[in-house]
N, C-alpha and C positions, 0 to 999 in steps of 0.2 A: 504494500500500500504506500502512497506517496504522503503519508504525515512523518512530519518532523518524528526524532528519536524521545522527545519530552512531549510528546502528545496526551494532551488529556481532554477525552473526549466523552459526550455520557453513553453513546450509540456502544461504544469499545467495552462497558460493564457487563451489556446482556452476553454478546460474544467469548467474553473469558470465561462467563460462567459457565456458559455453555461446554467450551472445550473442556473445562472441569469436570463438569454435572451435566453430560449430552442426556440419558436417560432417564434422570431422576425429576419427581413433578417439580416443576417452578408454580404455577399458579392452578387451585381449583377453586370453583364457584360450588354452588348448589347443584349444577346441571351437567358439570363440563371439567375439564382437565387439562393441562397441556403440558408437555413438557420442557425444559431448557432449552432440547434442540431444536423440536419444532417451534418454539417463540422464536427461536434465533431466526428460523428462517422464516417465519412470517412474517417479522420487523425485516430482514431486508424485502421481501416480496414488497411491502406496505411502501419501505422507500421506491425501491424503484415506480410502483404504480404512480405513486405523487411524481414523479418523473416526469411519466408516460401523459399526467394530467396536464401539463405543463411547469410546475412548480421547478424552482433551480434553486440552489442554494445563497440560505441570504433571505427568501420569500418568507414570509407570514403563512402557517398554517392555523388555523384556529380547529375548535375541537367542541361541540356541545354533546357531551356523552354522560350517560350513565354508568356505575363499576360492571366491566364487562373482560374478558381475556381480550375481544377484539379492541376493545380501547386499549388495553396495555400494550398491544402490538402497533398500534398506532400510534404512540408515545414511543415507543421505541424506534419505530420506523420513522417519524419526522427527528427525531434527534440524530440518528442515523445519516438524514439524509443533509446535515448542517440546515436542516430549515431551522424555521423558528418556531416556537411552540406556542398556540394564543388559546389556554385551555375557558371555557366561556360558563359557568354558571346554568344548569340548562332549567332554573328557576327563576332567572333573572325575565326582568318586565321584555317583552321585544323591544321598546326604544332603550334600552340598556344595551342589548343584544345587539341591535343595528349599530350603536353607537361605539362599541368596541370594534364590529366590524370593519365599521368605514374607518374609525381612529387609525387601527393596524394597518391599514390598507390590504387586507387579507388578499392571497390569490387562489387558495380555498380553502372551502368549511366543510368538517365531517362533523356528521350529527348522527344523532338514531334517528331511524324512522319516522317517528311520531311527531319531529321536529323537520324535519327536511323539508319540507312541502313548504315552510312557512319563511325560509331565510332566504331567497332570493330574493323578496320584497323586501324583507326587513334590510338588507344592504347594498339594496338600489340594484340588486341583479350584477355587480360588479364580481362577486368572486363564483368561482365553481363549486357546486354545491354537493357532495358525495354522502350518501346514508349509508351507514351500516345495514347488513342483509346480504342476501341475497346477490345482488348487482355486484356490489363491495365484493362481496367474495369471491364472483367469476374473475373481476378484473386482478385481484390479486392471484389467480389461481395461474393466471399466463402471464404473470408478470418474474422477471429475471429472480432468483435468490440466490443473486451470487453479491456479496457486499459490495454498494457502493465506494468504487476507488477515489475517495476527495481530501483535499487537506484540510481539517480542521484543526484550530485553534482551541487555546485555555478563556481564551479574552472574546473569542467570537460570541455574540448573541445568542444566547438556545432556546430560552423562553421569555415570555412578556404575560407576568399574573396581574390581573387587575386588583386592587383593593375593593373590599365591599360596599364602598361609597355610600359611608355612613349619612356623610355631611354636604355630599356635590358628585357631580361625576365622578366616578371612578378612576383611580389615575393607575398608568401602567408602569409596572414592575418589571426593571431587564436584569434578568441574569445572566450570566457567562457560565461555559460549560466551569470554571474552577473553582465558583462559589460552590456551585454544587457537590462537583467532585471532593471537593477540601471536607466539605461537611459529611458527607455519604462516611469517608474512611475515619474523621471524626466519632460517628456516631456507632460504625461498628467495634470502635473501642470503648468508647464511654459504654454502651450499654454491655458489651464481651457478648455479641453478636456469635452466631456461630452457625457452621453451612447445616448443624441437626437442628435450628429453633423453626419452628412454626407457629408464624406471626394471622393472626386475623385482623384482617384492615375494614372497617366499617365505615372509616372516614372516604367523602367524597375524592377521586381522583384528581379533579379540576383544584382540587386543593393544596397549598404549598405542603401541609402537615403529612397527607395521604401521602403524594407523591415524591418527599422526602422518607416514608417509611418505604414505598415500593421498590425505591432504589436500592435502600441501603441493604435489605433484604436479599433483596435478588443480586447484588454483587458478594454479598455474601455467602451465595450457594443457598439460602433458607427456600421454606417453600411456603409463598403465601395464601394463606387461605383471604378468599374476596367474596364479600357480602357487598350488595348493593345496599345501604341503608342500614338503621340499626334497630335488633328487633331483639329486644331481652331472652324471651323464648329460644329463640334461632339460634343465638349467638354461644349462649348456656351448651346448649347441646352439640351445638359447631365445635368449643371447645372438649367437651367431651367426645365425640365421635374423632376427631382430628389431631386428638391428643398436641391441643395447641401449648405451645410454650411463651407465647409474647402476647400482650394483647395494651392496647391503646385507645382509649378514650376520655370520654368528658366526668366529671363528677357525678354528673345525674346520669350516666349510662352506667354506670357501678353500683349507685342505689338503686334503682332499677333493676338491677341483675340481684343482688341479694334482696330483695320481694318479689319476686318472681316467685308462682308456685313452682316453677319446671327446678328452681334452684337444689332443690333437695332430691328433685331425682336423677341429677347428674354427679359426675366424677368431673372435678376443674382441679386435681392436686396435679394434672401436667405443668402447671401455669408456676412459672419462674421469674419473672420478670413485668410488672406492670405498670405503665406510665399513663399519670395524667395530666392534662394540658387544659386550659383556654379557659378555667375559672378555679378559684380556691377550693379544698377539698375540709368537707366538716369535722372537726377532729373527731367524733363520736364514729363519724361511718366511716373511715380513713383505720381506727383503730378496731375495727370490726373488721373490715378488708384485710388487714392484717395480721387477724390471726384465724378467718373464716373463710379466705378466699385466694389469695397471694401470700405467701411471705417478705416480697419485694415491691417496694412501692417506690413509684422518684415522679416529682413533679420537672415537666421538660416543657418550655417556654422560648418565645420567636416571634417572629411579625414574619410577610410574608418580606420585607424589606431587610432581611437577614434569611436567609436561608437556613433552616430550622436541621438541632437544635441550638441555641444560643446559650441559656441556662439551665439548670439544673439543680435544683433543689435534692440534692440523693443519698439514699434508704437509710440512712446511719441519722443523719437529719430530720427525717418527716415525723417526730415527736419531739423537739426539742423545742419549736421554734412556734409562737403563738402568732397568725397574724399571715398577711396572702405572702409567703418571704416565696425568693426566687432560686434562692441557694449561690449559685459560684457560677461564675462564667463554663463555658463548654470551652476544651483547649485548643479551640479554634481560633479564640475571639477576646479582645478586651473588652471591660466594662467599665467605666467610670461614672460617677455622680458630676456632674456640671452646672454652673451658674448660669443667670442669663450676658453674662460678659468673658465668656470661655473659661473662665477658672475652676479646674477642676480641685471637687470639694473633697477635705479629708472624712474620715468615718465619721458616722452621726448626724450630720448634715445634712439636709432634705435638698434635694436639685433634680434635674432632669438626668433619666437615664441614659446613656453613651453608649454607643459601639463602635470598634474596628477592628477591622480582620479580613481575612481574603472569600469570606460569604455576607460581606456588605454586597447591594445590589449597586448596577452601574450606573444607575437612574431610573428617575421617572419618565417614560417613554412620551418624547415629545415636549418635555416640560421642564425647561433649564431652568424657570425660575422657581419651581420648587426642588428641584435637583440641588441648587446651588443652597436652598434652605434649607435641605435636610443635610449637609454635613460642611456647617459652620464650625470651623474651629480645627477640622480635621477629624471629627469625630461624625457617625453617624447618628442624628437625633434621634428618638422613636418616641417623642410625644409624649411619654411617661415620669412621671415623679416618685421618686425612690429615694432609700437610704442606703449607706452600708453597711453593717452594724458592728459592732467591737471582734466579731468571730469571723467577719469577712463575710457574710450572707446578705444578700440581697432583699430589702424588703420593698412592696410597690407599696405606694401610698396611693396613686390613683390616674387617672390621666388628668394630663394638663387641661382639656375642653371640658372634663369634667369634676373639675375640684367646684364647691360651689361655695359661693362669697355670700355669708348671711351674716348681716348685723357686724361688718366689719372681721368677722370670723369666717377664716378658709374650715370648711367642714370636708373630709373624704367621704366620698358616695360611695367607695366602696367599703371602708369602714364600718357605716351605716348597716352595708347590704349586709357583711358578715354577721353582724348580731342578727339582722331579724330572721336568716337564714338557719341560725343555730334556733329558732320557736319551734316548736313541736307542730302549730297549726300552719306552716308557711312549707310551699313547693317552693319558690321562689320570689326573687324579690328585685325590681328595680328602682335607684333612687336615683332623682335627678333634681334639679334645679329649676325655678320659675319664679318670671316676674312678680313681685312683691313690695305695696305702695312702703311697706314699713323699712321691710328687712336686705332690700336688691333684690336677691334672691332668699326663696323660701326653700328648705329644704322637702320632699314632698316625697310619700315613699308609695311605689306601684307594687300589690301586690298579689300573690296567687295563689289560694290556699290550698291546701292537698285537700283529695276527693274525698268528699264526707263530711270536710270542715266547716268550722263556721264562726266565723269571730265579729265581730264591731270594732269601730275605730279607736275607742277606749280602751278595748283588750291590749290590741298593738300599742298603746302609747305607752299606758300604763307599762308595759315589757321594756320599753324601749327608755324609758325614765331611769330604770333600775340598770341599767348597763350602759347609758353615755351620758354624753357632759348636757347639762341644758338646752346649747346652742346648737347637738348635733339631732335633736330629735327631731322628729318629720311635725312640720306645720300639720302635715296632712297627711290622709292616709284614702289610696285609691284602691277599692281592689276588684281584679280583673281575671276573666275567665282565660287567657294565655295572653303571655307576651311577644311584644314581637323580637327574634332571634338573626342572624345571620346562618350561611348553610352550616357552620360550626358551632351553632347554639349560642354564639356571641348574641350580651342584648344590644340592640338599635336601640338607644337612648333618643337619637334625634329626632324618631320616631314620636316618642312617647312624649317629650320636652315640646314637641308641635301639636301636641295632642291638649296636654293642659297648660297651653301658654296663657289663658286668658282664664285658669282657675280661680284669683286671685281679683278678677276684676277687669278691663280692656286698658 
């Protein structure tokens, strides 16, 4: 092949593993199987087809897929092919959807089925529009599997993730194949990955966190188990039929899993390793997981603006430490606490959290002027407010948008969220900020009882009296049959904040 002797490329992962592990399963679904060799050779099949499409190296591929093996061949196969990777949300509104399209300037779009029909309108009929099925497969069936011969770069472009565009458009995320790569062999050491774990990934594909685990796994030799979506039942018995060794999710896919009735009637003592991300973990169910369900637990933390994992909160840690802490950088990456005039702050000191490292992203795609404001100083910003604490652990305090200014007092909304989350009568809980003739902002708490419950506004106060300071208690109290989430169960505040802006009064 005509790359450089320090080539690192992400297309090169599937390939090695394969001449390692030609026979052995790489990915099963519910339905289906495949193995190392035949992925290896569908991802090139998949490149060359995008070829045959017209697609050259350099081009925009976008992707609006559901977790499928044909998706992961087609993630391999545009990496493969030095295209660029545009994976698309297939929940997102259509003008979301059109609007990523025409941004990337895509020159084509793979979709499932159910979607295909609808995106050539959606972006103006500019790009080529390919569905999985049927058609897909013939074309791939006659297309070359012999690897495309190209020179790829560390620094070349491989994908562009949009952010969930909490607050505005959505802005695009570039990575290079080294961000990646640096973090992949990262993360097969941090966690002591190994070609016998079997991982079940529930997380969305289109997602940095998913597609950060499907890598690292499968250069790993592991074989992953892939579920579309996440279903307590399913996933309980997934592990036990598959004698899964890894598994990755959210806080409430773990409570969920230990109330499950299916929970008692499986066998999950395969499970060695379990990490959770994308919200604080209750120390009650947290210590219950850990001695009912894993004996390894580590909180692993990212944006999709670092290439995940970044920190790591791990297993020797996860009862020491009271409060959302992050634990220690990943040995990838720095972290520093920072002022608003670049000064970085010694321990103890509350400032903006900091990164760099060679899985910063290369920018915002199309967008110098926020490019050039996410890493003032030399450091990459990520919006967040943090300390460090006397043992070098990481604690968040909250994000900058949403620290809330009441009565001259910064309050942590997510402070807040921790206590009411720890009530017996509360699923969850969102707190946000809102105009307030007295106070600026009122603190104001959204929340969701678990099924069966039933409280008044007084119950919550009265709680919430007894565990924070005067100034941090909710003016008010809303509660709501579900909130609204991102595809990773992040809450949409700006949602909710436009919902009761005028609670208070116009």
């Amino acid at each position: 092949m005509t790359e450089g002797i320090g080539r690192i490329a992400l297309g090169d992962l599937l390939r090695r593993s394969a001449r390692r592990f030609q026979n052995k399963t790489a990915v099963v679904t519910p339905t289906s199987a495949i193995s190392f060799g035949q992925l290896d050779e569908k991802a090139n099949r998949c490149a060359n087809f995008l070829f045959e499409k017209g697609a050259k190296p350099g081009d925009r591929v976008a992707t609006i897929c559901a977790n499928s093996i044909d998706f992961i061949a087609v993630i391999f196969g545009i990496h493969r092919a030095g295209l660029v990777w545009v994976p698309i949300n297939p929940a997102l509104s259509s003008d979301d959807r059109g609007y990523i399209l025409n941004h990337t300037e895509a020159v084509i779009v793979i979709a499932d089925e159910k979607l295909g029909h609808l995106l050539a309108n959606e972006a103006g009929g500019a790009p080529t529009v390919l569905t999985l099925g049927p058609g897909f497969d013939a074309g791939l069936s006659t297309a070359s599997d012999v690897e495309p011969d190209l020179p790829i770069h560390e620094r070349d472009l491989t994908m562009i993730m949009y952010t969930s565009g909490t607050t505005s458009r959505p802005k695009g995320v570039m990575h290079c194949n080294l961000a990646v790569h640096s973090t992949i062999m990262c993360n097969i050491g941090e966690w002591m990955v190994t070609r016998d774990d079997r991982i079940l990934i529930v997380l969305p594909l289109f997602h940095v966190s998913a597609h950060c685990l499907l890598m690292t796994f499968l250069a790993a030799g592991s074989t992953v188990i892939l579920h579309n979506g996440f279903d307590p039942g399913q996933v309980l018995k997934a592990i036990d039929q598959h004698k899964v060794s890894f598994f990755v999710g959210l806080p409430m896919m773990y409570a969920a899993m230990m109330d499950h009735p299916v929970r008692s009637e499986v066998d999950v003592t395969s499970l060695r390793y379990c990490i959770y991300a994308m919200a604080p973990m209750p120390g009650p169910l947290l210590r219950r997981l850990l001695t009912e369900f894993c004996p390894t637990f580590v909180l692993s933390s990212g944006q999709t603006e670092m290439y995940p994992s970044t920190m790591m909160l791990r297993p020797e840690q996860q009862l020491l430490k009271e409060g959302n802490y992050w634990g220690e950088p990943s040995i990838v990456n720095d972290v520093a606490i920072m002022a608003e005039d670049g000064t970085l702050l010694p321990r103890g000191e509350v400032g903006e959290i900091v990164h760099r490292g060679p899985n910063v992203m290369l920018g915002y795609y199309k967008d110098d002027a926020a490019t050039a404001e996410s890493r003032r100083f030399g450091w990459h910003h990520t919006g967040d407010l943090g300390v460090i604490d006397e043992d070098g652990q990481l604690l968040f305090v909250d994000r900058l948008k949403d620290i809330i200014k009441s009565g001259g007092e910064n309050v942590s909304s997510v402070k807040v969220e921790q206590v009411l989350l720890q009530c017996h009568l509360i699923a969850n809980a969102a707190v946000i900020g809102v105009p307030h003739p007295r106070w600026e902002e009122a603190v104001v708490a959204v929340i969701m009882l678990k099924p069966g419950e039933s409280a008044e506004s007084w119950h919550i106060h009265m709680y919430c009296r007894e565990m924070l300071a005067p100034h941090e208690v909710p003016k008010a109290f809303e509660f709501v049959d579900d909130l609204p989430l991102t595809a990773t169960s992040k809450l949409r505040k700006v949602e909710l904040r436009n919902r009761f802006i005028n609670l208070f009064g116009d």
